[in-house]
C-alpha positions, -999 to +999 in steps of 0.1 A: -126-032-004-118-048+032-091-042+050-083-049+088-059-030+109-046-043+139-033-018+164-041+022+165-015+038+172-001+071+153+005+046+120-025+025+127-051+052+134-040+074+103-039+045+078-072+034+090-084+071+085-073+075+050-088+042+043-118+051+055-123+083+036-112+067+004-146+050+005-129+012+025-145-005+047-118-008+075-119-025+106-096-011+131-085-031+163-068-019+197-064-030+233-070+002+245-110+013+248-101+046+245-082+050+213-115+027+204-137+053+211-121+081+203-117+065+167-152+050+163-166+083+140-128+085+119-132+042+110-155+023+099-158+002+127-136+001+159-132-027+181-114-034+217-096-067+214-061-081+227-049-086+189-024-117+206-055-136+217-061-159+192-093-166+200-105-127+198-084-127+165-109-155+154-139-133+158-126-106+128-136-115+098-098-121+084-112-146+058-130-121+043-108-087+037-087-075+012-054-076+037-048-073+075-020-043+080-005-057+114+003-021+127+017-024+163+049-009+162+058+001+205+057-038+213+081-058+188+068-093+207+027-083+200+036-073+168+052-104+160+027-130+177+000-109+161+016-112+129+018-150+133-019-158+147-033-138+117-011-163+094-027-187+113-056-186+102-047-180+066-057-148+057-048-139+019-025-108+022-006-094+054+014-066+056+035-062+086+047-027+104+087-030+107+100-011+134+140-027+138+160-049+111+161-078+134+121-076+133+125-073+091+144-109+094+122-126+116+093-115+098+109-128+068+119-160+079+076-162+083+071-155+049+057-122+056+064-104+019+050-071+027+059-054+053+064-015+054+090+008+079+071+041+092+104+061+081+101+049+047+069+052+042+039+075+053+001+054+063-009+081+039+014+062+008+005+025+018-037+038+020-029+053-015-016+020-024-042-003-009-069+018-029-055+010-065-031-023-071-015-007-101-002+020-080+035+011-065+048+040-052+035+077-044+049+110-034+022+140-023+041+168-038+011+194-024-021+192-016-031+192-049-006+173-070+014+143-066+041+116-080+030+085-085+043+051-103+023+028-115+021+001-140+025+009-175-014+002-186-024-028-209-042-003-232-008+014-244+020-011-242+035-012-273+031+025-281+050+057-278+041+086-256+036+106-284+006+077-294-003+074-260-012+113-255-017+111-222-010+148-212-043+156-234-066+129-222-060+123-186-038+160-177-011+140-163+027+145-174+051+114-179+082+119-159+098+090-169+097+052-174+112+027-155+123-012-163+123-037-131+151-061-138+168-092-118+193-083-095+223-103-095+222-143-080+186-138-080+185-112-049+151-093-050+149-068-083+167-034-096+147-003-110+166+018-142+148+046-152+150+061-184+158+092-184+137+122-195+105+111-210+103+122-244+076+120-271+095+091-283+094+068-254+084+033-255+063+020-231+066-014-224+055-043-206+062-048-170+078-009-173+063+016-146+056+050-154+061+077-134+035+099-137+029+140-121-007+159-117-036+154-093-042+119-080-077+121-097-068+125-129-040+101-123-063+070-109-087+079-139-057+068-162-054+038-141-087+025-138-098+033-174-070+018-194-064-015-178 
């Protein structure tokens, strides 16, 4: 996949690294010429642009990626005007960095619906994310093993765990299952978890699992069951 990522600073730069050594191509984009260079063997490609100039925004291909991750965080204004040019020229998915609550608003009062706050969430989690759409959420236990919740695959909706087996065939251990409901009046959505997985657990449609062991064995689940 394509993904663009505007400004390189301490966020920007990492996400663009994982990215990159998750097998993206990944554009990354910075005013300053040296963060460019120093970057240019981590990313796939590095460029020097003012990311609030519209007309060097123009000359990324933003039509053709995956998402542009608008990472500036220091300068709430660049962020912002580099958040709307890139809606400007209607590029499929954004996701915005959020660095105050008052940025949060204004970025949802331009329909921006991703948008992601460096205390919440690592470049590491969000790379992890970009690399597999089921994945919604992940916590690196170790270097080895993580936690990760995912979609409940389309292959075993309707079954148990116990029918399921995936402890056997993919080494991975169900921590539990959760069920994304309404909130009330309509405001956003609420996660219940179930408790305890146990052999007798349902999984169901639109249900996560939450799922424990290496993040390879985990995205070979993912990828072969769907």
């Amino acid at each position: 996949m394509k993904y663009i990522v505007l400004g390189l600073g301490h966020f920007g730069r990492s996400l663009g690294i994982h990215l990159t050594e998750l097998g993206h191509e990944v554009i990354g984009a910075d005013r300053n010429i040296q963060i460019v260079e120093q970057l240019k063997d981590k990313i796939t490609h590095t460029v020097c642009l003012d990311t609030t100039d519209k007309e060097a925004v123009s000359s990324l291909p933003l039509k053709e990626c995956d998402a542009v991750i608008v990472a500036i965080g220091e300068d709430e204004g660049a962020s912002l005007l580099t958040t709307a040019l890139v809606k400007q020229f209607g590029v499929k998915r954004i996701i915005g960095r959020v660095v105050s609550d008052l940025q949060r608003t204004v970025m949802e009062a331009m329909q921006i619906d991703e948008y992601i706050m460096p205390e919440e969430e690592a470049a590491e989690r969000l790379a992890l994310r970009l690399d597999n759409i089921d994945i919604v959420d992940s916590f690196k236990v170790s270097d080895k093993y993580s936690i990760i919740e995912t979609k409940v695959p389309s292959k075993y909706v309707g079954k148990t765990l116990m029918e399921a087996n995936l402890t056997n065939t993919y080494k991975v251990i169900v921590l539990t299952t959760i069920t994304i409901s309404e909130k009330n009046k309509g405001s956003g959505h609420s996660k219940l978890a179930s408790g305890i997985a146990k052999s007798d657990t349902m999984l169901n449609e639109n249900d996560l699992l939450v799922l424990f062991g290496e993040i390879t064995d985990i995205k070979k689940l993912i990828e072969k069951s769907n």
